[in-house]
Each structure stands twice: as C-alpha cells, then as structure tokens.
N, C-alpha and C positions, 0 to 999 in steps of 0.2 A: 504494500500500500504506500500511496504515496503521502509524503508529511508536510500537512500546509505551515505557513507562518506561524501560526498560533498552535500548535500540535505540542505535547510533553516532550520533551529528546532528555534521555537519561544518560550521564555522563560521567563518566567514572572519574577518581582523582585522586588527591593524596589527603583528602582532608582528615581522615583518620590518622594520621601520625604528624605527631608533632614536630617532629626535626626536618620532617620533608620542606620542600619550595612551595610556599604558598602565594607565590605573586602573581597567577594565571587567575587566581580568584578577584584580585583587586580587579582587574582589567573586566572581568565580569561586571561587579561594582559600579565601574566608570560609563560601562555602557548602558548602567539599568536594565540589563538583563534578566527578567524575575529568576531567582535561582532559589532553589531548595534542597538543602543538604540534608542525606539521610544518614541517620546510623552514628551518633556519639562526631560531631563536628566538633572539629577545637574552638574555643570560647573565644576567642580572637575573630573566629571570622564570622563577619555579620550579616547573615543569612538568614532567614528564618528557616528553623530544620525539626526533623519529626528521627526520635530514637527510644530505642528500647531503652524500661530503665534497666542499668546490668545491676544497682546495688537491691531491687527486688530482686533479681535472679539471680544470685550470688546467697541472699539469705534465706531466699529457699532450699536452693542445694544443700548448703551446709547444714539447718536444719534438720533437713530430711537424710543427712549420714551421720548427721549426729545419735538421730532420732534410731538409728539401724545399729547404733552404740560403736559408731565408727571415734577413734580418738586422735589419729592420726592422717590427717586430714589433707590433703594438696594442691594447689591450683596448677594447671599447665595452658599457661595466656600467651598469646602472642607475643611478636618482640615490645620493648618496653617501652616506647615510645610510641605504641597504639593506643589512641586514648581510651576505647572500650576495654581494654584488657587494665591498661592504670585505673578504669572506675571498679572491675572488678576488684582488683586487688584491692584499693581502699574500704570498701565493702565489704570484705573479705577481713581485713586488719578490726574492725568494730567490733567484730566476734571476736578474734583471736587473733591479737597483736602479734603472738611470732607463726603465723601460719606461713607452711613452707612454701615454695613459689617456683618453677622452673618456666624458662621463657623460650621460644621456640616460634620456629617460621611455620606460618598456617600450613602445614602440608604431614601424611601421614609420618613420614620419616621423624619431622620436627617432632610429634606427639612422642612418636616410638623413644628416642631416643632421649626426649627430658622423662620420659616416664620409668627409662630403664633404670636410670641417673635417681630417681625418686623411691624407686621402687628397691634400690641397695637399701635407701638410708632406711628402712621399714615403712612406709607409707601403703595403707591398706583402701583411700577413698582417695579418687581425683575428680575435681570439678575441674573443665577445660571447656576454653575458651569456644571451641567450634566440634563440629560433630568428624571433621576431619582429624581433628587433636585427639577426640575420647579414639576413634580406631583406630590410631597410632597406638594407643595407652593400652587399648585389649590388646592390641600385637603383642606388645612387650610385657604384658603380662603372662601371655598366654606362650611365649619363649620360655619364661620362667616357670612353665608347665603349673600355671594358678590358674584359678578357674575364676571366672565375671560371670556372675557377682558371686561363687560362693565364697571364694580371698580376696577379694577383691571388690570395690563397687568405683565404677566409672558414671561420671554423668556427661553429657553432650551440651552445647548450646547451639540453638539455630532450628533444631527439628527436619532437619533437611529430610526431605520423601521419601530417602533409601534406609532411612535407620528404623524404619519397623523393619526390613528385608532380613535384620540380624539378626543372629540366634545368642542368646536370647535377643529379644527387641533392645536397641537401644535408650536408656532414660536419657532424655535430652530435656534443656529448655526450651519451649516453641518462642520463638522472636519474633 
C-alpha cells in the first residue's frame, strides 16, 4: 500500500540508550515533525512517548519468585546504558538493594552466557530483560543439566508469540 503525507511511518532509533547520538532527533524537532517515541525514551528528548512501566514489571516478577520461596534472585538486562533495563534494575534495587545483575546484548548467546556467569555464583531465579534473554538462561541452565523450572525458575519480558511454543510455556511479562 501506498503511504500518503499524513500516514504513521515507524522509525527505529537509538533513543533507548543513553550514550548513543541523539542529534537526528533534534533535526526532527526543528522540522515539527509530530514524532512519538515508544518504549522507555530518554528524558532528555522531548517527545511525547507511550512505555511500558518496567518498575511494575520488575515487582511483579520478583514477587512472584519470591513468593515460589526463591532467595537468590537475578536480573539479566540489556547492556547498561539501555534505559529500560536501568528502570528495571532500579526497581529491582527497592526490593533488594544488593540484587545480582548481569548485562548482556539482547541476543540468545548474551542470555546464555550472563546466565552461565550467574548460574556458578548459585542463583536459582532470573528475571530478564527480553524473552530472547530468558532462552538464553534455559540454554545455560539446561547445559548444567537443571531443569526450568524445577532448579531453576526463569521469567521472560515482552511475551513475544513463540514463548507459549516452549516446553514448558514460557512465564514472560506481556508489554
């Protein structure tokens, strides 16, 4: 189909992370461009924008591993200059100021391998960042010939389509 003047065009970019170049936005800006950032925009750029809150979903998960008399608890978030994965963690800190943390590029490998990294120091629940992360974290638990969820409980965020496909289902946050 074709896209009139006035049609939505969605546009990817770096506004999720902080250290990235943000100057392609001003230029936005300058044109009066209506623009809408979605998904945790850094507070600096002045957009009007629509996100998930992560520190609800951060207090849920943990809650709910708590609740499963989980003690040893882990987050595995994006690299650290993603500001949805900084709201997690802060969120994350309100419960339990020394909660462990490993940081990691949104891809299964990344998961796999902060998770193997977590999974030495004894950590038996991981809340992660994306549903990419949690099946990184079943890989590498599941190397360690542990079983999800019975040694282990993993939780997902994002609810992406293919995480009922897994055996068991995946617990994810829907965003």
């Amino acid at each position: 189909a074709m896209a009139g003047p006035n049609s939505l065009k969605p546009a990817g970019g770096l506004y999720a992370q902080a250290e990235s170049p943000h100057d392609h936005y001003a230029r936005l800006a300058e044109r009066n461009l209506p623009t809408v950032l979605m998904n945790a925009a850094i507070d600096h750029l002045d957009f009007p924008r629509v996100s998930c809150d992560d520190a609800v979903a951060v207090e849920q998960a943990m809650n709910h591993l708590i609740s499963l008399g989980h003690q040893r608890i882990a987050l595995v978030l994006g690299p650290p200059d993603h500001v949805p994965s900084r709201r997690k963690l802060a969120a994350a800190r309100r419960i339990d100021p020394s909660v462990t943390v490993e940081h990691a590029l949104f891809t299964l490998e990344g998961g796999q391998a902060a998770a193997s990294r977590l999974l030495a120091r004894g950590i038996t629940a991981f809340i992660c960042a994306s549903d990419l992360l949690a099946l990184g974290t079943i890989r590498a638990a599941r190397r360690r010939r542990l079983s999800v969820p019975g040694d282990v409980s993993v939780i997902g965020y994002d609810d992406s389509s293919l995480m009922n496909c897994t055996e068991p289902p995946l617990t994810t946050v829907r965003q």
